[in-house]
Backbone as a printed PyTorch tensor [residue, N CA C, xyz], in Angstrom:
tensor([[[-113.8780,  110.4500,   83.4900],
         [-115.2390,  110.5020,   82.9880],
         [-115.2290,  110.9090,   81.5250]],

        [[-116.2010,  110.6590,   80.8560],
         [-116.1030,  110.3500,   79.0330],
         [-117.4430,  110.9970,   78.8980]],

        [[-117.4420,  112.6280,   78.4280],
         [-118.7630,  113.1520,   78.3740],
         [-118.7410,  113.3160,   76.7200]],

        [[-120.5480,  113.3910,   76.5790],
         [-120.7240,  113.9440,   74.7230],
         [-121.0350,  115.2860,   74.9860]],

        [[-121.2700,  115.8950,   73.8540],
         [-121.6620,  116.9760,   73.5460],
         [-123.4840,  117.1930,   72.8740]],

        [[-124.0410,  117.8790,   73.8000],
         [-125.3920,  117.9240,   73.3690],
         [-125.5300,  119.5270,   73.1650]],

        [[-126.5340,  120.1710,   72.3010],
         [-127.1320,  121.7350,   72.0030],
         [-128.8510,  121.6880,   71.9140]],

        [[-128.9730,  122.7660,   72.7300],
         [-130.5440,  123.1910,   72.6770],
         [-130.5550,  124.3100,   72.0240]],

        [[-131.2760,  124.4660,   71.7680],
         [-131.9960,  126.0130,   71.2240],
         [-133.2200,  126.3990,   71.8450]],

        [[-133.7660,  127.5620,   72.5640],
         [-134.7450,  128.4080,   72.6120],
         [-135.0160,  129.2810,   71.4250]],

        [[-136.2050,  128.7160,   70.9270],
         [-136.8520,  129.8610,   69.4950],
         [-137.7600,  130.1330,   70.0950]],

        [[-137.3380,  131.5210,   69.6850],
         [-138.7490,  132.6190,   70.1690],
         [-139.4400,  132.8740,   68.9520]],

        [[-140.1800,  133.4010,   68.7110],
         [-141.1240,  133.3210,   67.8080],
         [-141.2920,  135.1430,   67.8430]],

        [[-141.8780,  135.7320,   66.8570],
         [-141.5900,  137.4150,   66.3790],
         [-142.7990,  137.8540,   67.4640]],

        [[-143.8270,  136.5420,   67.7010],
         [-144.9010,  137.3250,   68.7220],
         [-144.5130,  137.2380,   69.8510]],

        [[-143.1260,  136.3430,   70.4770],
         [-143.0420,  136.4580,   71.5280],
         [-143.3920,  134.9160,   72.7500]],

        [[-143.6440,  134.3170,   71.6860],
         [-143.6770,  133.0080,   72.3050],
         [-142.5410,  131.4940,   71.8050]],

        [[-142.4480,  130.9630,   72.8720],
         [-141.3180,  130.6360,   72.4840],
         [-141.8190,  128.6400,   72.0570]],

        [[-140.5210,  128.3900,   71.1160],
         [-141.3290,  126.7660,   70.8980],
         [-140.5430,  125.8040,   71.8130]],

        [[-141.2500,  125.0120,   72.4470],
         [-141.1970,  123.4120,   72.7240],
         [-141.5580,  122.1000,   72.1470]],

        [[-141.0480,  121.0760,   72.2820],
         [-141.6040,  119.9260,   71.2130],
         [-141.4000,  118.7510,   72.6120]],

        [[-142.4530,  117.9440,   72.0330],
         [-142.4840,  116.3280,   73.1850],
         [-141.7620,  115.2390,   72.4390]],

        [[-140.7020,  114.7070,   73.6500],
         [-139.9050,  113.5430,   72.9450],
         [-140.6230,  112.6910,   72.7080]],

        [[-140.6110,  112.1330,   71.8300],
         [-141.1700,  110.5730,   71.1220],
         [-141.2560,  110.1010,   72.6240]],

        [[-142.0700,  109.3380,   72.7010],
         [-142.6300,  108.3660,   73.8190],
         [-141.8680,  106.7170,   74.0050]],

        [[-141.0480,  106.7810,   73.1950],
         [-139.8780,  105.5850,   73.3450],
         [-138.5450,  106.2690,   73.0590]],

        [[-138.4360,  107.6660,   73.3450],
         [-136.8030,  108.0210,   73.9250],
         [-136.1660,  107.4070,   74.7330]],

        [[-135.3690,  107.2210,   74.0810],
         [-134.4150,  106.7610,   75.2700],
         [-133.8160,  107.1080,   76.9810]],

        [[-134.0380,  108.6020,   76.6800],
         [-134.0410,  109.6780,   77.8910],
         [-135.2530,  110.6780,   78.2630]],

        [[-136.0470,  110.5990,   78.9220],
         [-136.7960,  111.1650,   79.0850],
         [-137.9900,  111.0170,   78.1860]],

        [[-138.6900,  110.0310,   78.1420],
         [-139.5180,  109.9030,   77.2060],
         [-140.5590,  110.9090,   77.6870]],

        [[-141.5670,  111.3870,   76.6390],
         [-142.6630,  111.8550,   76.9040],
         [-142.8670,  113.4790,   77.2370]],

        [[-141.5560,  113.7120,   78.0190],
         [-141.4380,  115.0930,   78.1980],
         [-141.6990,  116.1170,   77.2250]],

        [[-141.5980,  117.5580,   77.4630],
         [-141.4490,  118.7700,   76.6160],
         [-140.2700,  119.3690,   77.1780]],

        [[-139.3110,  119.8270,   76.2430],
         [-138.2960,  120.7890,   76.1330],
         [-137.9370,  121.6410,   74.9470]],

        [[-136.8940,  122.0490,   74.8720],
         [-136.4470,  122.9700,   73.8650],
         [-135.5860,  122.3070,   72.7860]],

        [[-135.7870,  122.1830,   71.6690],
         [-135.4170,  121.8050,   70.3310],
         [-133.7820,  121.5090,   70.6990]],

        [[-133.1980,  120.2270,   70.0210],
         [-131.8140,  120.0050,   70.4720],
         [-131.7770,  118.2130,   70.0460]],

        [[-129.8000,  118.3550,   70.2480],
         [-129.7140,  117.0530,   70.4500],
         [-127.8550,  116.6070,   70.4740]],

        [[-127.4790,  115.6320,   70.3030],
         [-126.3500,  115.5870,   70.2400],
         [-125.4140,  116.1430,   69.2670]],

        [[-123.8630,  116.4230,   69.3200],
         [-122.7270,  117.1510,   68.7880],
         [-121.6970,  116.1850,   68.3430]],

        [[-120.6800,  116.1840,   66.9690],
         [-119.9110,  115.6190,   66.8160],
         [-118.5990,  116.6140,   67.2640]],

        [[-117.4340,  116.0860,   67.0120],
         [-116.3550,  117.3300,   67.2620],
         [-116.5610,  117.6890,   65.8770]],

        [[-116.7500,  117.3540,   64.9540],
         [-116.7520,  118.5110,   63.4570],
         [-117.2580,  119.8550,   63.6050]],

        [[-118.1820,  119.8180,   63.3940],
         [-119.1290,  121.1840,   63.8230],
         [-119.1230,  121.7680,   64.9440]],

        [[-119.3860,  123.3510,   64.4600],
         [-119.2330,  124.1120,   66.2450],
         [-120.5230,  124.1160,   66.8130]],

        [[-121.3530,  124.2160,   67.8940],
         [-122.1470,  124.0810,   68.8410],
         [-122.9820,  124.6760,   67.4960]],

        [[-122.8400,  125.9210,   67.1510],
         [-123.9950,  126.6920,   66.2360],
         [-124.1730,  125.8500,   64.9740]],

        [[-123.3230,  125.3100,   64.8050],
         [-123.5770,  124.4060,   63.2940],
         [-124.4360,  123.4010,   63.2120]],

        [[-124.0490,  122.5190,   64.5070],
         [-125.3660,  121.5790,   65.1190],
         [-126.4800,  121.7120,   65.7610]],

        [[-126.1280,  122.9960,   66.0630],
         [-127.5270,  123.6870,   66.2880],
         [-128.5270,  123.4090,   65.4730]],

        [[-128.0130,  124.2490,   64.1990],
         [-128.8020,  124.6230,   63.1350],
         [-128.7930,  123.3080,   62.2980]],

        [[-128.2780,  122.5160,   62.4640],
         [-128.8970,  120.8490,   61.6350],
         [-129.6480,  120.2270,   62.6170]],

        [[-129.5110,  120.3610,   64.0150],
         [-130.5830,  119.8560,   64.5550],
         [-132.1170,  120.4250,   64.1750]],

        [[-132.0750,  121.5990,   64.8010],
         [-133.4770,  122.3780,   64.6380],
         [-134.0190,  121.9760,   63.3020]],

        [[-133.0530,  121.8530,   62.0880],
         [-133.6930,  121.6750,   60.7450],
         [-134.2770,  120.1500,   60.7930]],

        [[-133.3450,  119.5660,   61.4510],
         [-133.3730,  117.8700,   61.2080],
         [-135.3050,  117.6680,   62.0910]],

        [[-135.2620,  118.3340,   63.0430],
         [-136.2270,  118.6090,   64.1820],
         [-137.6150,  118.8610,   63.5660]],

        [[-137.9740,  120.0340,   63.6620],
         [-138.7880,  121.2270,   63.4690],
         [-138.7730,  121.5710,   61.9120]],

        [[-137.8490,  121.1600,   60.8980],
         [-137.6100,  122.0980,   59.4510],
         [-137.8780,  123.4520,   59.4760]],

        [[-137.1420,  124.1850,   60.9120],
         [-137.0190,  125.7790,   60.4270],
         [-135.8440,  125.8630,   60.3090]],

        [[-135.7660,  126.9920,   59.5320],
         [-134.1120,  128.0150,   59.3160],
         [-134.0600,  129.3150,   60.4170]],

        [[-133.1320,  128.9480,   60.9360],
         [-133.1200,  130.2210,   62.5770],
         [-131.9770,  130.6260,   62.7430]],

        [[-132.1600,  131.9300,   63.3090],
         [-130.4130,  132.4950,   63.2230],
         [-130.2970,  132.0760,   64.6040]],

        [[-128.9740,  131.6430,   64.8310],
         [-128.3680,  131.1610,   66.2210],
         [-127.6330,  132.2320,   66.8020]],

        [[-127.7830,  132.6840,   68.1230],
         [-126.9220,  133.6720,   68.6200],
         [-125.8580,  133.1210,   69.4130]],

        [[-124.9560,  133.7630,   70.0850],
         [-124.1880,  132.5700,   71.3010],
         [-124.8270,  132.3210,   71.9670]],

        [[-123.7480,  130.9430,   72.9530],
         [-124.6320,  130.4520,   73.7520],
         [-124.5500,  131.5200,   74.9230]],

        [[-125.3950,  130.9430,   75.7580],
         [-125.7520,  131.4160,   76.9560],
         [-125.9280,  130.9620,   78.3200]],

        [[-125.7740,  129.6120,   78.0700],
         [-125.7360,  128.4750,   79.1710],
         [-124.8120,  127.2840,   79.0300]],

        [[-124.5560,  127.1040,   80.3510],
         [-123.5850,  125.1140,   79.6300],
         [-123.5600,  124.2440,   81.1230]],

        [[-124.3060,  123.3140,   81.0710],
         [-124.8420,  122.5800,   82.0410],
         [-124.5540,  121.0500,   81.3860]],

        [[-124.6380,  120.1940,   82.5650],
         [-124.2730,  118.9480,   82.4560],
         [-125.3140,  118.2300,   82.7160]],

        [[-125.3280,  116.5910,   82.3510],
         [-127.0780,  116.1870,   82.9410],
         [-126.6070,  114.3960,   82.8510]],

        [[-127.0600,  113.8430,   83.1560],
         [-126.9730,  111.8650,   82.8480],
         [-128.4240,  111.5270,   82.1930]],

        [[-128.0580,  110.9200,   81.7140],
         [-129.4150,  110.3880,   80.2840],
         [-129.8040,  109.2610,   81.3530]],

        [[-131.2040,  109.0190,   80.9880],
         [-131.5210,  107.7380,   81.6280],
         [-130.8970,  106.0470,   81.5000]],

        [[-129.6830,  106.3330,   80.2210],
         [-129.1020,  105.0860,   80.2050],
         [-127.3170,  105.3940,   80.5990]],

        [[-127.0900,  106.5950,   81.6070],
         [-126.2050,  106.7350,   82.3680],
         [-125.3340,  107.8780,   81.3920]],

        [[-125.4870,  107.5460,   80.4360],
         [-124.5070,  108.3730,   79.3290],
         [-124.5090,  109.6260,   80.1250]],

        [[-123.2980,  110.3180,   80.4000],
         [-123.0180,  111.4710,   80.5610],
         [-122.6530,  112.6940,   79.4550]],

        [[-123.8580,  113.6630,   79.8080],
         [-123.3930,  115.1810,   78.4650],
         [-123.3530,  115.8850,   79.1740]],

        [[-122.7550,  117.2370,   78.5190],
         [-122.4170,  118.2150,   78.7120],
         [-123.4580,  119.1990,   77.6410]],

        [[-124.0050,  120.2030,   78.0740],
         [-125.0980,  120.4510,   77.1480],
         [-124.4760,  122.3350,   77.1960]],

        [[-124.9810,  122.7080,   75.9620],
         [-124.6700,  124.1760,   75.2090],
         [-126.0730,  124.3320,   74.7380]],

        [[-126.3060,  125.6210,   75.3740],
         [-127.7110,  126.2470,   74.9630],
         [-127.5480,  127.6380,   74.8430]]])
């Protein structure tokens, strides 16, 4: 089996609430949904590096990344298999 590498982030916010965003409505995986800020990994960068170009690429915030805390696997709706770091 031939998995990628995907990263989420949970941002909490200083009041205590945390952000979600809705995939574009012609994603490829999961259209339409809400989740937590993220996306795919090259091997260059470490999980936190793509973190933090996603979220920017995303959202345009600057966020400090802590470790992860989770690592779960999932199939995209066009079969692609990841491995996901959150």
């Amino acid at each position: 089996m031939n998995y990628k590498l995907a990263v989420k982030g949970i941002i909490r916010c200083y009041d205590g609430k945390i952000l979600i965003v809705k995939r574009s409505d012609s994603d490829d995986h999961k259209p339409g949904i809400w989740e937590a800020v993220g996306g795919g990994m090259n091997g260059e960068t470490s999980p936190q590096e793509a973190l933090l170009r996603e979220i920017h690429e995303e959202v345009g915030l600057e966020v400090k990344v802590s470790e992860p805390f989770n690592v779960f696997s999932f199939v995209k709706d066009n079969g692609e298999m990841k491995i996901g770091i959150s």
